[in-house]
DODOVO-352227 format. One record per atom (N, C-alpha, C, O): residue in one letter; x, y, z. Coordinates in steps of 0.05 Angstrom, whole numbers, plus 5000, padded with zeros to 4 digits. Example, Ala and Ser with C-alpha at 12.3 -4.5 7.8 and 13.67 -1.06 7.14 Angstrom:
# DODOVO-352227
a,5264,4886,5156
a,5246,4910,5156
a,5264,4934,5156
a,5285,4934,5169
s,5257,4955,5142
s,5273,4979,5143
s,5258,5001,5157
s,5268,5023,5161
# end
This chain:
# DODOVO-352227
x,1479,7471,5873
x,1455,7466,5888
x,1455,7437,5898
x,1466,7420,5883
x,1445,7429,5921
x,1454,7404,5936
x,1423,7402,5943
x,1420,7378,5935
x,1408,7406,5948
x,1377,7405,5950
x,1363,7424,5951
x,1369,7446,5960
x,1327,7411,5931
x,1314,7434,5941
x,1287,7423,5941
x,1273,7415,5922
x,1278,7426,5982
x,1254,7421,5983
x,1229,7435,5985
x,1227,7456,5972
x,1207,7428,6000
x,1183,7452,6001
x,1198,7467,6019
x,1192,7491,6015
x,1212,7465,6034
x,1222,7480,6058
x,1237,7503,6043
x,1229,7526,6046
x,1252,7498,6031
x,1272,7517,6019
x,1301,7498,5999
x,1296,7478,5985
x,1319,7507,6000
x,1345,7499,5990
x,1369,7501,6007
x,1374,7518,6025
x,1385,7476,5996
x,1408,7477,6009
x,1438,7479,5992
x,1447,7456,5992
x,1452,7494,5979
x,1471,7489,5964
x,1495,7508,5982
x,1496,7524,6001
x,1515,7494,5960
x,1552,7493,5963
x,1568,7519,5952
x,1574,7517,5928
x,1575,7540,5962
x,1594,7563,5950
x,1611,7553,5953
x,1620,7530,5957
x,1619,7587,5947
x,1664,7584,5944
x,1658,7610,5949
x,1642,7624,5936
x,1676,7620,5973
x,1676,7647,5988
x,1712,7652,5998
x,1725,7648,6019
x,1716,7660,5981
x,1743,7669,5989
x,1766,7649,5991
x,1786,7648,6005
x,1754,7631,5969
x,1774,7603,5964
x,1768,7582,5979
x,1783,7563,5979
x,1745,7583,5996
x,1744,7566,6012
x,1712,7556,6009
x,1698,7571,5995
x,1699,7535,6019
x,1675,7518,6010
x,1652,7518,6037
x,1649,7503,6057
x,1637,7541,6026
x,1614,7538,6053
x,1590,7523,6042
x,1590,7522,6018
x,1564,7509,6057
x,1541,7502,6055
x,1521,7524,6071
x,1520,7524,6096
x,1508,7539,6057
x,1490,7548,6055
x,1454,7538,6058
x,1448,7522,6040
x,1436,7544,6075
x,1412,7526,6076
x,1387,7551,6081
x,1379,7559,6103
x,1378,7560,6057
x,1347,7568,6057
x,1330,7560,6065
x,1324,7539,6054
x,1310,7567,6090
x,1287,7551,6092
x,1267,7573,6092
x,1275,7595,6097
x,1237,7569,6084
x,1220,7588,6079
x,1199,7562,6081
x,1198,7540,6070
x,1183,7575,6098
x,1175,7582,6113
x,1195,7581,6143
x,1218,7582,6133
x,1197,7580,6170
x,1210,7575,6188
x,1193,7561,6201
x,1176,7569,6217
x,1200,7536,6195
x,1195,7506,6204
x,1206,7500,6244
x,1192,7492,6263
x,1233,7506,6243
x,1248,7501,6266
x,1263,7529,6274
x,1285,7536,6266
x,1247,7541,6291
x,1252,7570,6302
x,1276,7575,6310
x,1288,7596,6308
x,1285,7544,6325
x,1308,7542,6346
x,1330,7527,6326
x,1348,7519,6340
x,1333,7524,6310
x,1349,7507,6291
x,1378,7517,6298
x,1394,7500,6307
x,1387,7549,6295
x,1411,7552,6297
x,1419,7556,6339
x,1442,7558,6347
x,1402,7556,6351
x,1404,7550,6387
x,1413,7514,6389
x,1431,7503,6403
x,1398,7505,6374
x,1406,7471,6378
x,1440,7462,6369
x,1457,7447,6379
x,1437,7479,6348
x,1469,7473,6333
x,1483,7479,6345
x,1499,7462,6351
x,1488,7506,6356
x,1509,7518,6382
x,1511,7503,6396
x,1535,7497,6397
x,1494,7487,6413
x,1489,7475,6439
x,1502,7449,6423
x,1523,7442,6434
x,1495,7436,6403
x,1515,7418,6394
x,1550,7420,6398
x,1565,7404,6408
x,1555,7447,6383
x,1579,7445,6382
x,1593,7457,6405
x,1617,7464,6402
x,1583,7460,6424
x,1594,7476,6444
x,1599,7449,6461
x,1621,7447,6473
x,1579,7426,6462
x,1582,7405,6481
x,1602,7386,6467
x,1618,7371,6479
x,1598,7388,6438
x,1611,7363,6421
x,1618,7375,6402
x,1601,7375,6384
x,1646,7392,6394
x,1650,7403,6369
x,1652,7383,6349
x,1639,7378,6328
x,1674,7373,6360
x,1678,7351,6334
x,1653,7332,6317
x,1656,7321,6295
x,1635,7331,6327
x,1613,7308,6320
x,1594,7329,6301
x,1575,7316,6292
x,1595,7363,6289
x,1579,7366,6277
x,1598,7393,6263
x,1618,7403,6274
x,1586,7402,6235
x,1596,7421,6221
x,1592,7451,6234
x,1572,7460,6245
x,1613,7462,6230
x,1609,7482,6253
x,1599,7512,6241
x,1609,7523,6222
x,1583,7519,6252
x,1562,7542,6243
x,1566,7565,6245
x,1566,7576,6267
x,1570,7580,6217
x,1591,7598,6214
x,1574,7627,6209
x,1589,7646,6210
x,1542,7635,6204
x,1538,7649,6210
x,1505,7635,6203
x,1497,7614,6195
x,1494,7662,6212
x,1464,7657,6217
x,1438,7679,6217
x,1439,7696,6234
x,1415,7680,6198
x,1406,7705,6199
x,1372,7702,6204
x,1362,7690,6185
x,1355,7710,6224
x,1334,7702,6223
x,1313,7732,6205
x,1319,7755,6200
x,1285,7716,6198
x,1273,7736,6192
x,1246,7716,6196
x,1243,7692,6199
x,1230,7736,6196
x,1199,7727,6202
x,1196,7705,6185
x,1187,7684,6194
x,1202,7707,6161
x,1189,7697,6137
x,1205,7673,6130
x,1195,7652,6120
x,1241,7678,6140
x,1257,7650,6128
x,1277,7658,6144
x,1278,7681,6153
x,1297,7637,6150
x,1320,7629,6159
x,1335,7631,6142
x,1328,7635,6119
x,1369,7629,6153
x,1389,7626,6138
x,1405,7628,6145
x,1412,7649,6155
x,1422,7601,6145
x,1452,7590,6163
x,1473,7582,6136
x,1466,7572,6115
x,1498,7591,6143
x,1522,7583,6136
x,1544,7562,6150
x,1559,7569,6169
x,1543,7541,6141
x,1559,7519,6159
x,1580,7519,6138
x,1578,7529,6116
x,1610,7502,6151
x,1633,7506,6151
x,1624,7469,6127
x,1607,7452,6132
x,1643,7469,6103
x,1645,7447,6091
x,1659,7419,6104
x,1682,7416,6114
x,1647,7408,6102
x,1657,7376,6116
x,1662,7361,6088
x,1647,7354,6070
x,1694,7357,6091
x,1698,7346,6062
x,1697,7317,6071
x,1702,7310,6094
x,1690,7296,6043
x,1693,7269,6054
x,1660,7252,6046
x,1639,7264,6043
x,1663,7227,6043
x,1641,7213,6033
x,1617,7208,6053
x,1621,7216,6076
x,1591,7197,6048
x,1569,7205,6055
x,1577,7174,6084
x,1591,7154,6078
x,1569,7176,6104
x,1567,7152,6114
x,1559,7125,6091
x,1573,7106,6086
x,1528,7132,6080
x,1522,7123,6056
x,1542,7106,6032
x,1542,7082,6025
x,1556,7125,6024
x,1574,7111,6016
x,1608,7099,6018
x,1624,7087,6003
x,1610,7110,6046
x,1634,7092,6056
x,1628,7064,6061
x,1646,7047,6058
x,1599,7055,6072
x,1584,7028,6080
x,1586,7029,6108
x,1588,7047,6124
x,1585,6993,6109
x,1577,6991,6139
x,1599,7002,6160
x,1591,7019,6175
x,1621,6995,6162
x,1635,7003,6182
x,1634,7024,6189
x,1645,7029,6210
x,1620,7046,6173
x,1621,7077,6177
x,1602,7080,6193
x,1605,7097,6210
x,1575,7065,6192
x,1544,7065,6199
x,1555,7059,6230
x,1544,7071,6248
x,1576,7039,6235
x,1587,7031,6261
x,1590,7054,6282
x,1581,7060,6304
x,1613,7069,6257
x,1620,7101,6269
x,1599,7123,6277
x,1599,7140,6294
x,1581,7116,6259
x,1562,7147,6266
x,1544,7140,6287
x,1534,7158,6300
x,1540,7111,6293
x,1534,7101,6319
x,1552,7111,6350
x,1541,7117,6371
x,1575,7110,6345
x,1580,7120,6360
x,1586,7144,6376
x,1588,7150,6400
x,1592,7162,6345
x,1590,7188,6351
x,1570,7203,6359
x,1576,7222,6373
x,1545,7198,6353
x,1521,7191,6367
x,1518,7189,6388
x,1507,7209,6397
x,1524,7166,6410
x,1519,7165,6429
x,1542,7184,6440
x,1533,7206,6446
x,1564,7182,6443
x,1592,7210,6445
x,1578,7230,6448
x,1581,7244,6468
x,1556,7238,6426
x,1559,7265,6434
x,1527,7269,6449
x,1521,7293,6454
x,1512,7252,6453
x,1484,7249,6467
x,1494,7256,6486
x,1486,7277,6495
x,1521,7238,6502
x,1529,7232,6525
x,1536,7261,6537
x,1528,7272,6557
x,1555,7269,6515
x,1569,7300,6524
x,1543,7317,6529
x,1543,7332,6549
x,1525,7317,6516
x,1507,7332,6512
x,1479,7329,6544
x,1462,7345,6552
x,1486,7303,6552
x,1463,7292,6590
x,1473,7317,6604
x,1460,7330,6620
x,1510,7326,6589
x,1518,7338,6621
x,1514,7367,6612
x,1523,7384,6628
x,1502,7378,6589
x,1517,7404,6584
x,1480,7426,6591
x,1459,7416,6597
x,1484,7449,6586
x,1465,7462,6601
x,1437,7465,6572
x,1442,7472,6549
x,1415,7457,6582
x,1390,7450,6544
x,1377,7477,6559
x,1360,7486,6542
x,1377,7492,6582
x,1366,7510,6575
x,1357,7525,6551
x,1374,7533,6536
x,1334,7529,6545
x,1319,7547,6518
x,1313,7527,6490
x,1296,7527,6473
x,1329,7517,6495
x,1323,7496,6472
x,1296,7472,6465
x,1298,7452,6480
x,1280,7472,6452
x,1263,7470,6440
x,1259,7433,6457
x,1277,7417,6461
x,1231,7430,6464
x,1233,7397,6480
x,1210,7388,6476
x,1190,7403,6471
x,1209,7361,6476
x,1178,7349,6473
x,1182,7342,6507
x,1200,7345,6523
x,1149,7328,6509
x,1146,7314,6532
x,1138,7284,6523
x,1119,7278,6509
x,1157,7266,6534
x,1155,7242,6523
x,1128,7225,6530
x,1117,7210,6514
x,1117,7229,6560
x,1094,7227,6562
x,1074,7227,6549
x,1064,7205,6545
x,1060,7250,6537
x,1044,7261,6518
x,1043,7248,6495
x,1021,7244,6484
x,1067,7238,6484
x,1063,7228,6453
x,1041,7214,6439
x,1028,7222,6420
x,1040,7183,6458
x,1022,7174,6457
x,0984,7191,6452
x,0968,7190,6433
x,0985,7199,6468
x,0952,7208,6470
x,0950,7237,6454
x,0928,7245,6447
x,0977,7253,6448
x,0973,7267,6425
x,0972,7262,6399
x,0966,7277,6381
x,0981,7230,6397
x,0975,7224,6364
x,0948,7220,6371
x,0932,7238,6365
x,0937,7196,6386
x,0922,7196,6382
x,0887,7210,6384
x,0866,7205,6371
x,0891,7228,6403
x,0869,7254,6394
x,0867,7265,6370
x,0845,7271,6363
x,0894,7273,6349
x,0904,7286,6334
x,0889,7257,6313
x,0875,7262,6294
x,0893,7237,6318
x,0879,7221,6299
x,0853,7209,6298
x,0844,7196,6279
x,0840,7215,6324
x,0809,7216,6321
x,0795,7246,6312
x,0772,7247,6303
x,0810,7265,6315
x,0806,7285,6304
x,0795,7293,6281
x,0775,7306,6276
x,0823,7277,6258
x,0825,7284,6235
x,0807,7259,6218
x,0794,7260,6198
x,0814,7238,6234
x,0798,7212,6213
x,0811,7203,6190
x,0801,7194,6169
x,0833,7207,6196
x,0854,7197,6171
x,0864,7173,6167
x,0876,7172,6145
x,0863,7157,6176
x,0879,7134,6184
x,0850,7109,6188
x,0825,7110,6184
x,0861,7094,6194
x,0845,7066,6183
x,0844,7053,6212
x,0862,7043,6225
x,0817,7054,6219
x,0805,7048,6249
x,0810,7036,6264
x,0812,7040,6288
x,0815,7008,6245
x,0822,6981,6262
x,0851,6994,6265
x,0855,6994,6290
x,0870,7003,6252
x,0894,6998,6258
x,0894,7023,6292
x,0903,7021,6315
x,0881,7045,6278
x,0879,7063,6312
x,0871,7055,6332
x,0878,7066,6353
x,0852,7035,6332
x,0844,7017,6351
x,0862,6999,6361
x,0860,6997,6386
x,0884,6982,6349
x,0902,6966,6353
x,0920,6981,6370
x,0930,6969,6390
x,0927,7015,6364
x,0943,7026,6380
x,0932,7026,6401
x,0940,7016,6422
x,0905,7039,6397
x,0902,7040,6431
x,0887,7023,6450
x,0874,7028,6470
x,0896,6996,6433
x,0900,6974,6461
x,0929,6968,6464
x,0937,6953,6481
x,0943,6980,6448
x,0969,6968,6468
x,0983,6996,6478
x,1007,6999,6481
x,0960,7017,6485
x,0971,7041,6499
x,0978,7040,6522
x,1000,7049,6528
x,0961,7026,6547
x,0982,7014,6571
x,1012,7009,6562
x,1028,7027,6559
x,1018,6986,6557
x,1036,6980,6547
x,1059,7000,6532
x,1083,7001,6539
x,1049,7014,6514
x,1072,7036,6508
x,1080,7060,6538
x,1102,7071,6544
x,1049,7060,6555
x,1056,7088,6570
x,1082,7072,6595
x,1103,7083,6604
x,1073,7049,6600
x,1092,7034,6616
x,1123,7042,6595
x,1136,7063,6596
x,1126,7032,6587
x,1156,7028,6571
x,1164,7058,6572
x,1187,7062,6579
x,1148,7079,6566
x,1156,7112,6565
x,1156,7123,6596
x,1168,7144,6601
x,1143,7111,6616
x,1156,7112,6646
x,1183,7098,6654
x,1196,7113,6668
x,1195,7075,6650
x,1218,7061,6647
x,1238,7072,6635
x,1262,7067,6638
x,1223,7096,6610
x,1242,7113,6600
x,1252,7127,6612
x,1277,7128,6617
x,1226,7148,6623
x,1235,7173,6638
x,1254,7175,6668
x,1265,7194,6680
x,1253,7145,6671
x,1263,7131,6699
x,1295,7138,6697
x,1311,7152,6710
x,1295,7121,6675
x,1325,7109,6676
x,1346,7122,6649
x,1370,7117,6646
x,1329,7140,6633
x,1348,7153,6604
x,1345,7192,6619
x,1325,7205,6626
x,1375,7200,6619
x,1376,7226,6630
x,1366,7241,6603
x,1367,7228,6582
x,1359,7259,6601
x,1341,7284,6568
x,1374,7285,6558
x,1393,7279,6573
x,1376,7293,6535
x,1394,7291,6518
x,1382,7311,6492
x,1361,7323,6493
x,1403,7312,6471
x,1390,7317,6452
x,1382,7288,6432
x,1394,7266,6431
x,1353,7301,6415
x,1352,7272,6410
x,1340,7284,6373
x,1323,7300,6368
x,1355,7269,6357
x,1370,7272,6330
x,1345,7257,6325
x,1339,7241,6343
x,1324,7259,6297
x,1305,7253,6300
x,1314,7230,6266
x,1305,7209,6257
x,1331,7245,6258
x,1341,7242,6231
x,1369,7228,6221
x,1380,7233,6199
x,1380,7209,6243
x,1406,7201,6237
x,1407,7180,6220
x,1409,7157,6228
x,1406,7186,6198
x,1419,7174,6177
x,1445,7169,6156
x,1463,7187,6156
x,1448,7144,6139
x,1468,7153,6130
x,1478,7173,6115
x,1502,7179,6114
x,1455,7188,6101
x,1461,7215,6082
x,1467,7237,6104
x,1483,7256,6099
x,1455,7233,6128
x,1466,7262,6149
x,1488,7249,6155
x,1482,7248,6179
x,1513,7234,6154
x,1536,7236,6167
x,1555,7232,6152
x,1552,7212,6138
x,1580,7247,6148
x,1598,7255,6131
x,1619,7250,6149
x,1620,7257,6173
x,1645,7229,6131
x,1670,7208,6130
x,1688,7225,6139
x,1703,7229,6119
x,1694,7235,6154
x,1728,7260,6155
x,1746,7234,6140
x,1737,7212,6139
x,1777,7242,6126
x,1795,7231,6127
x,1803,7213,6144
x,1810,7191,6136
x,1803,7222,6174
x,1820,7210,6194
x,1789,7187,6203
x,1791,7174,6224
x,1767,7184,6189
x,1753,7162,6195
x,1730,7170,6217
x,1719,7150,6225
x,1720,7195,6230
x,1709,7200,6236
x,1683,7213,6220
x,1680,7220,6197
x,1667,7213,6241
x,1640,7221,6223
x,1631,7237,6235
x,1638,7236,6259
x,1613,7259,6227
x,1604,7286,6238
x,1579,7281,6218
x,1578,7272,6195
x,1554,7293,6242
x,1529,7286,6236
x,1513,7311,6226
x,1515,7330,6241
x,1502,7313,6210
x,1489,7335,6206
x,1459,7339,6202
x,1445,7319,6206
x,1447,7368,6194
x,1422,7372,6197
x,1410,7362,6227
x,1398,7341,6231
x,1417,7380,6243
x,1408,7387,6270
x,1381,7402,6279
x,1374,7403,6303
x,1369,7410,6260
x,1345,7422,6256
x,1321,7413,6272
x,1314,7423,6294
x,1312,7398,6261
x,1300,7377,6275
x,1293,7364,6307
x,1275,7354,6319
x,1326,7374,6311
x,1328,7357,6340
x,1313,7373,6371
x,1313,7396,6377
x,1306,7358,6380
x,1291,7368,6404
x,1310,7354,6430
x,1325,7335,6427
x,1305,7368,6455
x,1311,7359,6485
x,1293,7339,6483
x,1272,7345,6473
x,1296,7311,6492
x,1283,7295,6501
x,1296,7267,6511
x,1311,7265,6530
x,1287,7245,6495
x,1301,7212,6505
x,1326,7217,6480
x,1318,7226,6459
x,1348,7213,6483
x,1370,7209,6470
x,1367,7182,6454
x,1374,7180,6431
x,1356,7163,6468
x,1348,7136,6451
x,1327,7131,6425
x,1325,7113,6408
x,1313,7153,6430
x,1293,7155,6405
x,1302,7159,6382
x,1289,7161,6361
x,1334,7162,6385
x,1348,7173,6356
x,1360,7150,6344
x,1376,7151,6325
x,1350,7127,6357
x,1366,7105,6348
x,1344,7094,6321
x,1350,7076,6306
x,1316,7111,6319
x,1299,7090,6304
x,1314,7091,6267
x,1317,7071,6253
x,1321,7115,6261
x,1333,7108,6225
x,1357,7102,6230
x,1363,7089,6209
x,1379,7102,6246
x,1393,7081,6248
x,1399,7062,6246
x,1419,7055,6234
x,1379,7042,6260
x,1366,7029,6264
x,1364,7004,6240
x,1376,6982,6239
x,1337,7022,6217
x,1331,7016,6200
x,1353,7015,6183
x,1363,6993,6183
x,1362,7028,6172
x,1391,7032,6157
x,1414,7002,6165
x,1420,6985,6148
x,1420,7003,6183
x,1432,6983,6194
x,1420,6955,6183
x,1433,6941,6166
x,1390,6946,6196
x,1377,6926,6182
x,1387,6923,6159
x,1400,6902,6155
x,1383,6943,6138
x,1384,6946,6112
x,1414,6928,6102
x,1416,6911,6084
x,1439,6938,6125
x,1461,6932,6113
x,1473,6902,6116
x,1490,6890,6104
x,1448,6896,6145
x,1452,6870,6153
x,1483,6869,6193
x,1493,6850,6206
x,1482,6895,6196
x,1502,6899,6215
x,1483,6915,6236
x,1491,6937,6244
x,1455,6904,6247
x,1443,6917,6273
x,1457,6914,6303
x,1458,6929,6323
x,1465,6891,6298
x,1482,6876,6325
x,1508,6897,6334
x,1511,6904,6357
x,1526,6907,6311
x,1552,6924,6314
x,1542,6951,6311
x,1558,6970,6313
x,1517,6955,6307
x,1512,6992,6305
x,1494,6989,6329
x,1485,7010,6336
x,1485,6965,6344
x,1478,6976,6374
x,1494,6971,6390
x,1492,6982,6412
x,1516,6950,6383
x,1529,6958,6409
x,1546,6979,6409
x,1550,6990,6431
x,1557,6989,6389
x,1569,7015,6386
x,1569,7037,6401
x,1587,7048,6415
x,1535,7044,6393
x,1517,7056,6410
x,1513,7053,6439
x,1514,7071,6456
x,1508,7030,6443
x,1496,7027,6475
x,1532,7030,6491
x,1532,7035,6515
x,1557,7027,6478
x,1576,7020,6484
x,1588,7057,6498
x,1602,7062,6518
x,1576,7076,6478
x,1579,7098,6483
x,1565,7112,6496
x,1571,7135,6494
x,1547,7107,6510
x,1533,7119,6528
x,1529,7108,6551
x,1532,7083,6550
x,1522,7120,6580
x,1524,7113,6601
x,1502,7097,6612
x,1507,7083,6631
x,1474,7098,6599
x,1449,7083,6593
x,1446,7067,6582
x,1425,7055,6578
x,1477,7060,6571
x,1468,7035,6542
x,1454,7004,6553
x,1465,6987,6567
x,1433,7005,6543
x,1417,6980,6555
x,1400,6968,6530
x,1383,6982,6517
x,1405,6944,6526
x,1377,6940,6501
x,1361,6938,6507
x,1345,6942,6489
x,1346,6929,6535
x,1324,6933,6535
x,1312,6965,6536
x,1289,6971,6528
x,1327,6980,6545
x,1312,7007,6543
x,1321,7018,6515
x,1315,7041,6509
x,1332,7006,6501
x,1332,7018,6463
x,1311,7004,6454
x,1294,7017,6442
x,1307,6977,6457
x,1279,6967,6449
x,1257,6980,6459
x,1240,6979,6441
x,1248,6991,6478
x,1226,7009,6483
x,1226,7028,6480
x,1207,7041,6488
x,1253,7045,6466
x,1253,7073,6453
x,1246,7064,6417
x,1234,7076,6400
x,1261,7036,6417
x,1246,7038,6384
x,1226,7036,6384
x,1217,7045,6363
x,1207,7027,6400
x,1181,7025,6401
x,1163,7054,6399
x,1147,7058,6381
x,1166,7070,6416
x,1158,7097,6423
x,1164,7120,6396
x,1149,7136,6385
x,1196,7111,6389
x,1203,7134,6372
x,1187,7133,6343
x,1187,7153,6328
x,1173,7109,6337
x,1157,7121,6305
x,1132,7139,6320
x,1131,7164,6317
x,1119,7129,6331
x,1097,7154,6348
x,1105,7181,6348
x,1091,7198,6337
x,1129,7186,6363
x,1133,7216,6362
x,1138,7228,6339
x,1132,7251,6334
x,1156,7207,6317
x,1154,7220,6286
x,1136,7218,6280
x,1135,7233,6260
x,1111,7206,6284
x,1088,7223,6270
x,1082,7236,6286
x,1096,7255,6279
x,1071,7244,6309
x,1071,7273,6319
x,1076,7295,6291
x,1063,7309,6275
x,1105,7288,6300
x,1128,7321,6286
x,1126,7310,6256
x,1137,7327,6241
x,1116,7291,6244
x,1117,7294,6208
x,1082,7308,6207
x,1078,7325,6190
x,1060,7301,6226
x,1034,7316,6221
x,1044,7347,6230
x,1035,7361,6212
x,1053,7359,6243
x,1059,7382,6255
x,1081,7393,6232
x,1080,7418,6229
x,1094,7383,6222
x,1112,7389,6194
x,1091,7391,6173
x,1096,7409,6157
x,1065,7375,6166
x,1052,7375,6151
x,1044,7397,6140
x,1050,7408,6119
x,1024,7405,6168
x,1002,7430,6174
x,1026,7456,6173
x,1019,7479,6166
x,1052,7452,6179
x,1062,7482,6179
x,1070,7481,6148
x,1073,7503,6139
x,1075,7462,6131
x,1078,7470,6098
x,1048,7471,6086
x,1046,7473,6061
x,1025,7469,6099
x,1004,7470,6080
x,0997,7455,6060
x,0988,7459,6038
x,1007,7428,6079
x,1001,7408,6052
x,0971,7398,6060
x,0962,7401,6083
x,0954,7385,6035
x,0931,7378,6035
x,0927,7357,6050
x,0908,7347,6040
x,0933,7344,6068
x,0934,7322,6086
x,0956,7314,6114
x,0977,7304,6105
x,0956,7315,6130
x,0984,7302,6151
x,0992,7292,6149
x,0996,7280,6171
x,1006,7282,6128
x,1023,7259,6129
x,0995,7230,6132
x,0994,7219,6154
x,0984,7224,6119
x,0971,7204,6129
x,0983,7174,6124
x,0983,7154,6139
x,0993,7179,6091
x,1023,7142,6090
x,1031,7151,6112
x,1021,7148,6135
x,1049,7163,6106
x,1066,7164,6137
x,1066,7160,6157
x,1085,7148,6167
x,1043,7169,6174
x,1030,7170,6187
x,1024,7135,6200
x,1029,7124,6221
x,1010,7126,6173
x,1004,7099,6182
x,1029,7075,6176
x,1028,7053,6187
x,1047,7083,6161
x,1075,7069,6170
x,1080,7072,6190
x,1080,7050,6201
x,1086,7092,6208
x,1096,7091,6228
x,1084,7084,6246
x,1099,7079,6265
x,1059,7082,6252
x,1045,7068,6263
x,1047,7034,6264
x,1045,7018,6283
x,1053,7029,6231
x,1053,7000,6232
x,1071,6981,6242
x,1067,6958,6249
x,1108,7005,6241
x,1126,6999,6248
x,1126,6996,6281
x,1131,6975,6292
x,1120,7024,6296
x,1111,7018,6321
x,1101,6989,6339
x,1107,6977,6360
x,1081,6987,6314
x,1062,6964,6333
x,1071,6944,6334
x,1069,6933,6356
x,1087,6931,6311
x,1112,6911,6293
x,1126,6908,6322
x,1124,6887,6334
x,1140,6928,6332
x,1155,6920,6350
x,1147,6920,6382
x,1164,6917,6400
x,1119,6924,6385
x,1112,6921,6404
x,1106,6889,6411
x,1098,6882,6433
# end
């Protein structure tokens, strides 16, 4: 067994001498989970574990992915964090040109003024700081027009961290848990990267990595996707909330990411 959350479980067989990962989810959180992964590996095989079967039911999911042997990004360190930066943008890139028909999308527009209805709504969160957002909501809707201007929709990895990307031998890294990911700004995937990076002290070599691999790479338009992207994770962590039935939306959460947002505004 390799995890087990409210969602379901994820553990490791042995099927005919060979090593699959297996992933339970119950309730069905991400409808489109195994449409996103195809669409991954069809644009970018190499950049993700390849998905070996798949079974839907009202009630729960359940995918079989192919074993990625090899250490966690996590614990190879920084130079790996370099790598998954780039494979990242690699496969965002492959992914501007390839066809997102059906696949699951936010509207980057919206974000803004759906947290915050969603948070006068509920009254969760601490006034002054909702107030703080929405005076500098000009300001964010400008930066998410500049977005939509100049960043082509992509897929955008909501979750790239070092525990989702796994070391091949030959030094490549393949990203996993695709679930998550929606059509939208490809740059919004830079925010736990990001952070992680800080952490290791190498932000300078995991953006240019990044901006190096893609045809958009601009810091000023990654600085106004880090800005935007904690907003839309709370969006999708309150909307993750309400579909496990937990007693609250995410409200820490909620107001971290808010705090981080504003931080960088």
């Amino acid at each position: 067994m390799l995890r087990v959350k409210r969602w379901g479980a994820t553990g490791m067989f042995e099927v005919d001498g060979e090593y699959v990962v297996v992933k339970h989810t119950s309730p069905v959180i991400y409808p489109h989970a195994a449409a996103v992964h195809r669409a991954v590996e069809r644009a970018y095989p190499q950049g993700s574990a390849a998905l070996l079967a798949h079974v839907d039911d009202p009630a729960w999911q359940r995918s079989v992915f192919a074993f990625v042997s090899g250490p966690t990004v996590e614990k190879a360190g920084p130079a790996a964090l370099v790598t998954q930066a780039t494979t990242l943008g690699e496969l965002q890139s492959a992914m501007s040109d390839a066809d997102l028909t059906g696949l699951p999308q936010y509207d980057l527009a919206a974000i803004p003024e759906t947290l915050l209805t969603d948070l006068g709504r509920e009254g969760d969160l601490d006034e002054e700081l909702v107030g703080e957002l929405r005076r500098h909501l000009p300001a964010v809707q400008r930066g998410i027009e500049e977005l939509t201007a100049s960043v082509p929709c992509s897929i955008d990895h909501p979750d790239v961290q070092s525990t989702n990307g796994v070391v091949r031998e030959d030094g490549s890294v393949v990203l996993l848990d695709w679930e998550e990911a929606r059509v939208g700004c490809p740059l919004l995937s830079l925010d736990r990267l990001v952070q992680e990076a800080d952490e290791l002290g190498n932000v300078p070599e995991v953006m240019a990595a990044y901006l190096d691999a893609v045809p958009w790479g601009s810091r000023r338009l990654a600085d106004i996707a880090l800005q935007v992207a904690p907003l839309k994770l709370a969006v999708e962590a309150r909307e993750y909330a309400r579909t496990l039935g937990l007693p609250h939306p995410h409200t820490r959460y909620t107001t971290t990411l808010i705090t981080r947002s504003l931080s960088r505004i």
